[in-house]
C-alpha positions as CSV (number, residue, x, y, z in Angstrom):
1,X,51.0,-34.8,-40.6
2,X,52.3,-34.0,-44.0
3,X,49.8,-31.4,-44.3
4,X,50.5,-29.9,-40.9
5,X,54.0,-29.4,-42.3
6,X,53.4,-28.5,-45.8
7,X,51.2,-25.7,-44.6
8,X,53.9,-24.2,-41.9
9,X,56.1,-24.3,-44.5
10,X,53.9,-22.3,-46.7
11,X,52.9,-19.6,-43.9
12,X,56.6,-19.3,-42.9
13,X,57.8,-19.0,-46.5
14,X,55.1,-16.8,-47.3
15,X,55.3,-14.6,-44.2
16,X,59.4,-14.1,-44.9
17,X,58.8,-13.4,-48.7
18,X,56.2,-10.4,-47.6
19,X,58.4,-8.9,-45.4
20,X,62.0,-9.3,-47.1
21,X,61.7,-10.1,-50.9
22,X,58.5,-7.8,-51.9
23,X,60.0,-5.3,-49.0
24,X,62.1,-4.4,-52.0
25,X,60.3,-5.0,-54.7
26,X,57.6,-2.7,-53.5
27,X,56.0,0.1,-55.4
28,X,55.4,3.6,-53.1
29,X,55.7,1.3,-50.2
30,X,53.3,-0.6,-51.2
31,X,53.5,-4.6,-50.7
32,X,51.6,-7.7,-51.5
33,X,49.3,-9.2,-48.3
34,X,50.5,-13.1,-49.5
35,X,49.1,-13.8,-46.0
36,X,45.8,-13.1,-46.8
37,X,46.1,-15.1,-50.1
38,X,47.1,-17.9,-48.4
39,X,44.3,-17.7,-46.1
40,X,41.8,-17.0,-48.5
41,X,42.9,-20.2,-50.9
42,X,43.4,-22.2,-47.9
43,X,40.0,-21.1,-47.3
44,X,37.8,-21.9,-50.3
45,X,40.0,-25.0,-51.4
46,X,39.7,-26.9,-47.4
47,X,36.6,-25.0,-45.8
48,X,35.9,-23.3,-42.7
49,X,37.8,-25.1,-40.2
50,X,40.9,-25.3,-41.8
51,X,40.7,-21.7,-43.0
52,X,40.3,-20.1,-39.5
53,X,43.7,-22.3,-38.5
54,X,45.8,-21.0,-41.2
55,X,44.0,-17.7,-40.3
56,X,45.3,-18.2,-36.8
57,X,48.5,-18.8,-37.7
58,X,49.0,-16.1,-40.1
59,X,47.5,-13.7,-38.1
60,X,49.8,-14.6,-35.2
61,X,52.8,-14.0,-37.3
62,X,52.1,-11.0,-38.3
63,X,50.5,-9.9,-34.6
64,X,54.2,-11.3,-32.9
65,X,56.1,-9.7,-35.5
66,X,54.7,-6.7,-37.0
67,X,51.6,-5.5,-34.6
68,X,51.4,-3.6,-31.9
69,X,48.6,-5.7,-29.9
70,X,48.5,-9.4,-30.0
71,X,45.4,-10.9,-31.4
72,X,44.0,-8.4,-34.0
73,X,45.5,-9.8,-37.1
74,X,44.8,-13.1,-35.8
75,X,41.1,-12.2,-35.5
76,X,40.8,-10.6,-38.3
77,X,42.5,-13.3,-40.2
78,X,40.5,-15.5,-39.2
79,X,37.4,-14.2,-40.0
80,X,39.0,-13.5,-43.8
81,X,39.7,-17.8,-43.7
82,X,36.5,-19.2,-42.3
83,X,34.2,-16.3,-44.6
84,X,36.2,-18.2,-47.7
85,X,35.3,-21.2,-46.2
86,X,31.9,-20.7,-47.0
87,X,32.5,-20.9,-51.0
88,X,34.1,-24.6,-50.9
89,X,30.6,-25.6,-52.5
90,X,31.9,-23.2,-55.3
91,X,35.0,-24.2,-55.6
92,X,36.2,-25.4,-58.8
93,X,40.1,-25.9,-59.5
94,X,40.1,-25.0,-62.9
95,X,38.1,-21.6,-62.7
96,X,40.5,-18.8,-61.3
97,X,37.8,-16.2,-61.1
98,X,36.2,-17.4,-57.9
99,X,39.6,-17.3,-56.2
100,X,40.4,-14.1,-57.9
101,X,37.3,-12.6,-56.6
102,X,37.2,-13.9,-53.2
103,X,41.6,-13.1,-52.7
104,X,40.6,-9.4,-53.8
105,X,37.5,-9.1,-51.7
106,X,39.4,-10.8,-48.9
107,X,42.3,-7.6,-49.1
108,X,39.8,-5.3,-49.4
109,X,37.7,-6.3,-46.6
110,X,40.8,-6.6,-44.2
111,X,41.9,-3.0,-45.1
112,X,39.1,-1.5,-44.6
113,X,39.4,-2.9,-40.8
114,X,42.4,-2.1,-40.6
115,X,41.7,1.2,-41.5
116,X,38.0,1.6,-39.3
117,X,40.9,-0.4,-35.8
118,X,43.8,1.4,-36.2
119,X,43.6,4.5,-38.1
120,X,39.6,5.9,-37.1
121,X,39.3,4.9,-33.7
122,X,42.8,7.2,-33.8
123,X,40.8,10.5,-35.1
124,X,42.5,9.8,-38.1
125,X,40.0,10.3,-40.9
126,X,41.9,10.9,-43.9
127,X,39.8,7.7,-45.9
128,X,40.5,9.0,-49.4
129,X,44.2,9.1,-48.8
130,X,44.3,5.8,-47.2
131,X,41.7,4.2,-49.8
132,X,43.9,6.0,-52.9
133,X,47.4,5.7,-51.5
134,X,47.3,2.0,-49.6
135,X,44.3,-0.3,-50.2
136,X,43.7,0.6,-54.0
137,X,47.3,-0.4,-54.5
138,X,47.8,-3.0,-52.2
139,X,44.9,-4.7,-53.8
140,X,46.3,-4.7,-57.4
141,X,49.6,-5.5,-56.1
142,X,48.5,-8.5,-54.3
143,X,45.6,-9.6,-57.3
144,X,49.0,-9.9,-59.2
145,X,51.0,-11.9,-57.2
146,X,48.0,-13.8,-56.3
147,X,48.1,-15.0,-60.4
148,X,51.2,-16.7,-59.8
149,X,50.9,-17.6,-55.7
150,X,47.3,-19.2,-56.3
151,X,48.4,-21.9,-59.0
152,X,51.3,-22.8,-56.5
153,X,48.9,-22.8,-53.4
154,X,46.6,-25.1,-55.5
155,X,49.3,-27.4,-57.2
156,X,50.4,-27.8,-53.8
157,X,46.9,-28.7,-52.7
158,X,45.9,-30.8,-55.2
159,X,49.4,-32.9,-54.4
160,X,48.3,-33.0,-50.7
161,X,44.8,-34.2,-51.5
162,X,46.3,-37.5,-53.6
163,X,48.9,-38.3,-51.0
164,X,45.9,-38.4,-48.2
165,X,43.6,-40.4,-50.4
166,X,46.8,-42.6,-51.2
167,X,47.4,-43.2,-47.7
168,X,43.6,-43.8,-46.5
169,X,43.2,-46.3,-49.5
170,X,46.0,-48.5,-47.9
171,X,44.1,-48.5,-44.4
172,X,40.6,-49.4,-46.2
């Protein structure tokens, strides 16, 4: 239940950071997707299942409150939380390149559908702009937040992790 919290919480927090705090902090309109790092470190750190949840529920914020159609963020976060889910194996707290690697590829990969959903099927073909001017960007932007978000994220995790083993040991 703790969990269940702690992780609303963080989507909520997140979710209102991205579209208030970085709103303004943003460079050529350009601002941090902490969604998808959430989903992405939520991903690796718990596996599958738990990533495609917090996919859901990220992408359902941002479907309610930003989109146009409801669902297609929540799909496509999804996908972006149970694909990380398949490097738990890999997952090692101390190395940050994995999650660096897997956050960036994560951004790119859900630009690029956003781009192919909502800007191609539109006749818009302008990729070069969009690739130069918003997911280039948007991808350093976030790999820099994601330094500092990441080590919270994890922190946050690893806390979570000794309170359930805490708690199961006094039932054994």
């Amino acid at each position: 239940m703790k969990r269940i919290v702690t992780v609303a919480i963080i989507i909520i927090a997140c979710y209102l950071l991205q579209c208030t705090l970085f709103q303004t902090l943003s460079f050529a309109g350009i601002t941090p997707n902490l969604l998808i790092v959430v989903t992405s470190a939520f991903g690796f750190m718990r596996g599958q299942k738990e990533g495609t949840w917090i996919g859901l529920c990220c992408g359902l914020c941002m479907d309610i409150f930003c989109g146009n159609t409801l669902g297609v963020y929540a799909l496509l976060y999804m996908y972006v939380g149970f694909l990380n889910g398949y490097f738990r194996k890999l997952f090692y707290p101390e190395d940050i390149k994995l999650p660096m690697l897997l956050i960036g590829g994560s951004d790119l990969l859900y630009n690029l559908v956003v781009y192919f959903f909502l800007f191609l099927f539109r006749s818009r073909f302008a990729f070069e702009f969009y690739l130069m001017n918003i997911i280039i960007p948007e991808l350093v932007y976030t790999m820099l937040v994601t330094i500092v978000l990441y080590m919270i994220l994890l922190k946050i995790n690893q806390r979570l992790e000794l309170i359930e083993k805490r708690s199961a040991k006094k039932f054994v």
